[in-house]
C-alpha positions in Angstrom: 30.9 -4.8 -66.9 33.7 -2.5 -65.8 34.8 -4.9 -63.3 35.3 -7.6 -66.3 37.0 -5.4 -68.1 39.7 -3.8 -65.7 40.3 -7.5 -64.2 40.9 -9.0 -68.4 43.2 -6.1 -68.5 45.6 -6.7 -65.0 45.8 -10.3 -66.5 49.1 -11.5 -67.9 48.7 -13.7 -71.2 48.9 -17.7 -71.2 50.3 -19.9 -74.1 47.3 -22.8 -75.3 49.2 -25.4 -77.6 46.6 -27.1 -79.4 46.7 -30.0 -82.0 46.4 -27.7 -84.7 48.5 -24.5 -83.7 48.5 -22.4 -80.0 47.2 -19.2 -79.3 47.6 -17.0 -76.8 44.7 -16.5 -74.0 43.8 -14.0 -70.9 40.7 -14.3 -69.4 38.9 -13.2 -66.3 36.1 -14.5 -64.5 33.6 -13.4 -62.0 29.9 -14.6 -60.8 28.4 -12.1 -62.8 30.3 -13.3 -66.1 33.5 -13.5 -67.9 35.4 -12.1 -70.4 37.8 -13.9 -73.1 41.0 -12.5 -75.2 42.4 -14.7 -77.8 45.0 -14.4 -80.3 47.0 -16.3 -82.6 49.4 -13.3 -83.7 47.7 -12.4 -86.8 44.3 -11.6 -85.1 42.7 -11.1 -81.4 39.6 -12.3 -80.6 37.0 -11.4 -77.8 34.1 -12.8 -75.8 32.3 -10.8 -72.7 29.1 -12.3 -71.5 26.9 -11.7 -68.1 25.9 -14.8 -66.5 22.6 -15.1 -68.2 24.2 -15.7 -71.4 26.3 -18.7 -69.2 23.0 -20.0 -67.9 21.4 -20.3 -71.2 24.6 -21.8 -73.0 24.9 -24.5 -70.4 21.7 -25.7 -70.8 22.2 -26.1 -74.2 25.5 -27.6 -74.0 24.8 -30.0 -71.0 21.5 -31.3 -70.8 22.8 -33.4 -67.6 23.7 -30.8 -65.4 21.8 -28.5 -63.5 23.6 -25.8 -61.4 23.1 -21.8 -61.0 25.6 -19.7 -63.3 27.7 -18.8 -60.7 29.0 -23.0 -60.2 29.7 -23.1 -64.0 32.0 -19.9 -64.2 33.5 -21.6 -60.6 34.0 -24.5 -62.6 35.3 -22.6 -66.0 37.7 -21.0 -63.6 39.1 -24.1 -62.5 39.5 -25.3 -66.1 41.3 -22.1 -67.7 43.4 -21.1 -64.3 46.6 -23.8 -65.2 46.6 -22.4 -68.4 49.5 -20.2 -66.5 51.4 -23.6 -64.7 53.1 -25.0 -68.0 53.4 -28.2 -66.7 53.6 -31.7 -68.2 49.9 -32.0 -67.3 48.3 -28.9 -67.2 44.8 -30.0 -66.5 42.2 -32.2 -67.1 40.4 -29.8 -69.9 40.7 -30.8 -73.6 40.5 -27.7 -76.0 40.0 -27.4 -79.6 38.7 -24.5 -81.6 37.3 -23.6 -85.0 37.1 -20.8 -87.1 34.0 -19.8 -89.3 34.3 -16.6 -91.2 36.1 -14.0 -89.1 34.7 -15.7 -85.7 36.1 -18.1 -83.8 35.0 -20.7 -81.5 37.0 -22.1 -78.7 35.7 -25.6 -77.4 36.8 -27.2 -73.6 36.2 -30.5 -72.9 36.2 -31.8 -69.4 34.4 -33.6 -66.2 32.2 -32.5 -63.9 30.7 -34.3 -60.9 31.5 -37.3 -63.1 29.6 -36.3 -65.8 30.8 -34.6 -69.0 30.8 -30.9 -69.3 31.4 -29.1 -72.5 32.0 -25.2 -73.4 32.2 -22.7 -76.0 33.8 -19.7 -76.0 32.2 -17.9 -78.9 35.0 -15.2 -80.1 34.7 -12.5 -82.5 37.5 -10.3 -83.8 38.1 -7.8 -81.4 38.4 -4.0 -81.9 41.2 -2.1 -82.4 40.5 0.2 -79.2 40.1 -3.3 -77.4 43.6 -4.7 -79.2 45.6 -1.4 -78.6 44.4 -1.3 -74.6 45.5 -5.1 -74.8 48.7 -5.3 -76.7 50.0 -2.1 -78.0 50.1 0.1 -75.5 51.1 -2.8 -72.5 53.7 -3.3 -75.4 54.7 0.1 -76.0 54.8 0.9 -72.2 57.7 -2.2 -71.7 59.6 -1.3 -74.3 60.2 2.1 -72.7 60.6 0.0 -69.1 63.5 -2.4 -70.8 64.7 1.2 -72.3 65.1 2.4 -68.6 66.1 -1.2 -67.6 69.4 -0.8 -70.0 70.2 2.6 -69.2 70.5 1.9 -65.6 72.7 -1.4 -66.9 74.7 0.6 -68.7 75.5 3.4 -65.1 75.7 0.0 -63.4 78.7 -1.0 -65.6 80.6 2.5 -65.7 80.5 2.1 -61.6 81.8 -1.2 -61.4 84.8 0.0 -64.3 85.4 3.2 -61.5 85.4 0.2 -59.0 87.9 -2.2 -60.6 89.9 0.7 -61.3 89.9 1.7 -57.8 91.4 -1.6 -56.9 94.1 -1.3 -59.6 95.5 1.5 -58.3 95.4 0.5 -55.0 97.7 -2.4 -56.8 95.1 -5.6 -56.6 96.0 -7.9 -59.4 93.8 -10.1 -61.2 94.5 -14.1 -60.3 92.9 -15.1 -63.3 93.7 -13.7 -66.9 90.5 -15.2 -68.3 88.2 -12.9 -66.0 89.5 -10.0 -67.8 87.2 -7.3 -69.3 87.4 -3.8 -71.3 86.4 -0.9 -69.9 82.3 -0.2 -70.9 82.1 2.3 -73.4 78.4 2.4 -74.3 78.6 4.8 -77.6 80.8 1.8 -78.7 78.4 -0.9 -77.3 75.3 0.3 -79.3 77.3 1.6 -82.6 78.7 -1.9 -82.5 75.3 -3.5 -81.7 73.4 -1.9 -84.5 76.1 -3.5 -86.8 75.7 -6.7 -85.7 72.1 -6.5 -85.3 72.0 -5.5 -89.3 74.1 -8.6 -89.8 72.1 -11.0 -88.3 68.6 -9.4 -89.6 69.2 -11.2 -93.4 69.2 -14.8 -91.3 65.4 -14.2 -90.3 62.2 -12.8 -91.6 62.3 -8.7 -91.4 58.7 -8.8 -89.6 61.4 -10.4 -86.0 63.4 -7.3 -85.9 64.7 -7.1 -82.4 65.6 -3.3 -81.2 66.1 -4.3 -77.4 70.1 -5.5 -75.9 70.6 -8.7 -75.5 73.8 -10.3 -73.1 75.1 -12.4 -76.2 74.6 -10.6 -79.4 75.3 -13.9 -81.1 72.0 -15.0 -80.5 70.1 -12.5 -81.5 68.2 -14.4 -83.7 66.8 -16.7 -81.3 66.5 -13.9 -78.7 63.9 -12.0 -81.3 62.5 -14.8 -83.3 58.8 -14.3 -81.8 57.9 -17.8 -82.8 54.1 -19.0 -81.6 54.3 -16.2 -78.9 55.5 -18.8 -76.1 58.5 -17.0 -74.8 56.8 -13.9 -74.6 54.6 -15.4 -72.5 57.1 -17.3 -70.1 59.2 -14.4 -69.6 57.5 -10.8 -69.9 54.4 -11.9 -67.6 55.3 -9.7 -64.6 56.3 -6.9 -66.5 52.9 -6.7 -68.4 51.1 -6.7 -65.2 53.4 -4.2 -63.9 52.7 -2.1 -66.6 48.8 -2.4 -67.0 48.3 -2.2 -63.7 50.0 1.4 -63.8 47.9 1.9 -67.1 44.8 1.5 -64.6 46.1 3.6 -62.2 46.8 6.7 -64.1 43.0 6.4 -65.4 41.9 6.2 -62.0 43.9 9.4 -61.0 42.4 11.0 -64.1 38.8 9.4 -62.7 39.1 11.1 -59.2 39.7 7.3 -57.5 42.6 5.7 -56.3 42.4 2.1 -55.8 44.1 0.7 -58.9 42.7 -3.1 -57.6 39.5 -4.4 -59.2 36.8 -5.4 -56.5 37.4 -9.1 -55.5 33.3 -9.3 -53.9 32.4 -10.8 -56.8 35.3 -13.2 -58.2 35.0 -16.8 -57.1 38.0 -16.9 -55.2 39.0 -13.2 -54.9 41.7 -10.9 -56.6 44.3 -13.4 -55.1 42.9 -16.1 -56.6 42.1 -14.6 -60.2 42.5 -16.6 -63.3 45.5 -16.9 -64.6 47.2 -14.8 -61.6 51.2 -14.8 -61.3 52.4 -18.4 -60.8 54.4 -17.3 -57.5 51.4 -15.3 -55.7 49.5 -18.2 -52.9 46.3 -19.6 -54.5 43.9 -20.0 -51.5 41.1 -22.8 -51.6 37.5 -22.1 -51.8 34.3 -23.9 -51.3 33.4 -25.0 -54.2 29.4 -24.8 -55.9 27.6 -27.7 -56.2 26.3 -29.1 -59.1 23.7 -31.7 -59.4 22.3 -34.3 -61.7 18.9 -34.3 -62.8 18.4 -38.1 -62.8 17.8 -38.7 -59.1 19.8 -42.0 -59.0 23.0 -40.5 -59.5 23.4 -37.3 -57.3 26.0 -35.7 -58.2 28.9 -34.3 -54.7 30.3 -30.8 -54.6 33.3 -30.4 -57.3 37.2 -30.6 -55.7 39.3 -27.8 -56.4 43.1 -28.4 -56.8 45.3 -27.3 -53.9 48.2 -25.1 -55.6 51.3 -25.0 -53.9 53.4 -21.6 -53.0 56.5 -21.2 -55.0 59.2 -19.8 -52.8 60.9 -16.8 -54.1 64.5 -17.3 -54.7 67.2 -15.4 -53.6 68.8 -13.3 -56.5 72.9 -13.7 -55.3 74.8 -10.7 -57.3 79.1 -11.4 -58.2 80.2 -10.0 -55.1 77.7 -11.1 -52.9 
């Protein structure tokens, strides 16, 4: 189960709305199995099976169907992977969930072959080794990143002040009053961003305090309100990966090997194709697994895959450029 466990971690966390609330969700899935994170901000909860466990819970679930484990997790990936899309319709899958005692149960809804196919996810609260390897330390290690990610800001800055003062001298003048900036002092900056940050605290709860800059400190607020966990999710994705993926690496260094990569021999459609991957990487197609009915007057054809389309890159253009 190493493999299910190093892939959950290189995954970045999706946003689930549901009727009731949203959660956040990672998951990972191979033929041999899957394995499940889900969280709703106050808890985290965890699912790791082996594909046994998948055969026996389809049969009881879909009487109907009859297919080796290895077509349901193909078909489970197909369900969970536009989790990551966010669009107006991101797939055909209905989800629900339920909570009894400190587990949880998350339910999908969907077709297959024409035919109905249910799943449960049966979740229980997940360990703290298993929520710090998760969320505090990815957490922790980004902080520190968006740490560096100011400082270097900030010697960005002092350049372009050496720059526009290079100009002055040289006796360019400045068309348009508007454009007009102070120098960049950042003792003042921070000093003066602490205040303001202490100001806008009392306007939201004291659990949203925000300790990283922001461009406009007037929206501070809204910058730091964590809210159901969405923007977190739409806009820190790449830099979780980034930094789990180095949190494997290290291990491996300490472990004597040196591919940080998972093996893709047993995913259903590679380490490319992984669920929930980064929107912008190329999703290749893959045969699928057929499933087929047991009433012999309905066979049942192989199940479609989506085609997902390659989102081009664009070009970051800088002032000067």
């Amino acid at each position: 189960m190493e493999e299910l466990e190093q892939g959950l971690l290189m995954q970045p966390w999706a946003w689930l709305p549901l009727a009731e609330n949203s959660l956040l969700v990672k998951a990972y899935i191979t033929k041999q199995g899957y394995a499940l994170l889900v969280s709703d901000l106050q808890q985290v909860w965890h699912e790791q099976v082996d594909a046994s466990v998948v055969s026996q819970r389809a049969k009881e679930l879909n009487k109907r169907l009859t297919a080796p484990p290895a077509a349901f997790l193909c078909h489970l990936d197909d369900l969970l992977r536009p989790l990551l899309k966010d669009t107006a319709c991101p797939g055909k899958a209905t989800f629900s969930c339920d909570r009894v005692d400190e587990a949880m149960i998350l339910r999908v809804q969907s077709e297959l072959s024409g035919l109905p196919f249910y799943w449960n996810f049966h979740c229980i609260l997940a360990n703290p080794s298993l929520v710090s390897q998760h969320l505090i330390r990815p957490l922790m290690g980004m902080s520190l990143a968006l740490q560096c990610q100011g400082r270097e800001l900030a010697t960005l800055l002092r350049m372009k002040d050496l720059e526009i003062q290079d100009y002055q001298e040289s006796g360019a003048v400045l068309s348009r009053d508007r454009l007009k900036t102070e120098p960049f002092e950042e003792n003042s900056f921070l000093e003066q961003f602490m205040v303001e940050t202490l100001k806008k605290q009392r306007s939201i709860p004291s659990k949203y305090i925000c300790l990283s800059t922001v461009d406009d400190v007037s929206k501070l607020p809204e910058a730091c309100h964590v809210g159901d966990g969405r923007p977190f999710v739409m806009h820190l994705q790449n830099l979780y990966v980034a930094v789990t993926r180095q949190e494997i690496q290290v291990r491996q260094e300490h472990q004597g090997t040196g591919d940080p990569q998972p093996s893709s021999t047993t995913s259903p459609q590679g380490t490319e194709n992984q669920l929930l991957s980064q929107p912008e990487e190329p999703v290749s197609s893959a045969p699928s697994l057929p499933v087929t009915e047991k009433d012999p007057t309905g066979p049942s054809g192989p199940v479609k895959r989506p085609q997902l389309s390659k989102v081009k890159r664009k070009k970051l253009r800088g002032l000067f450029s």
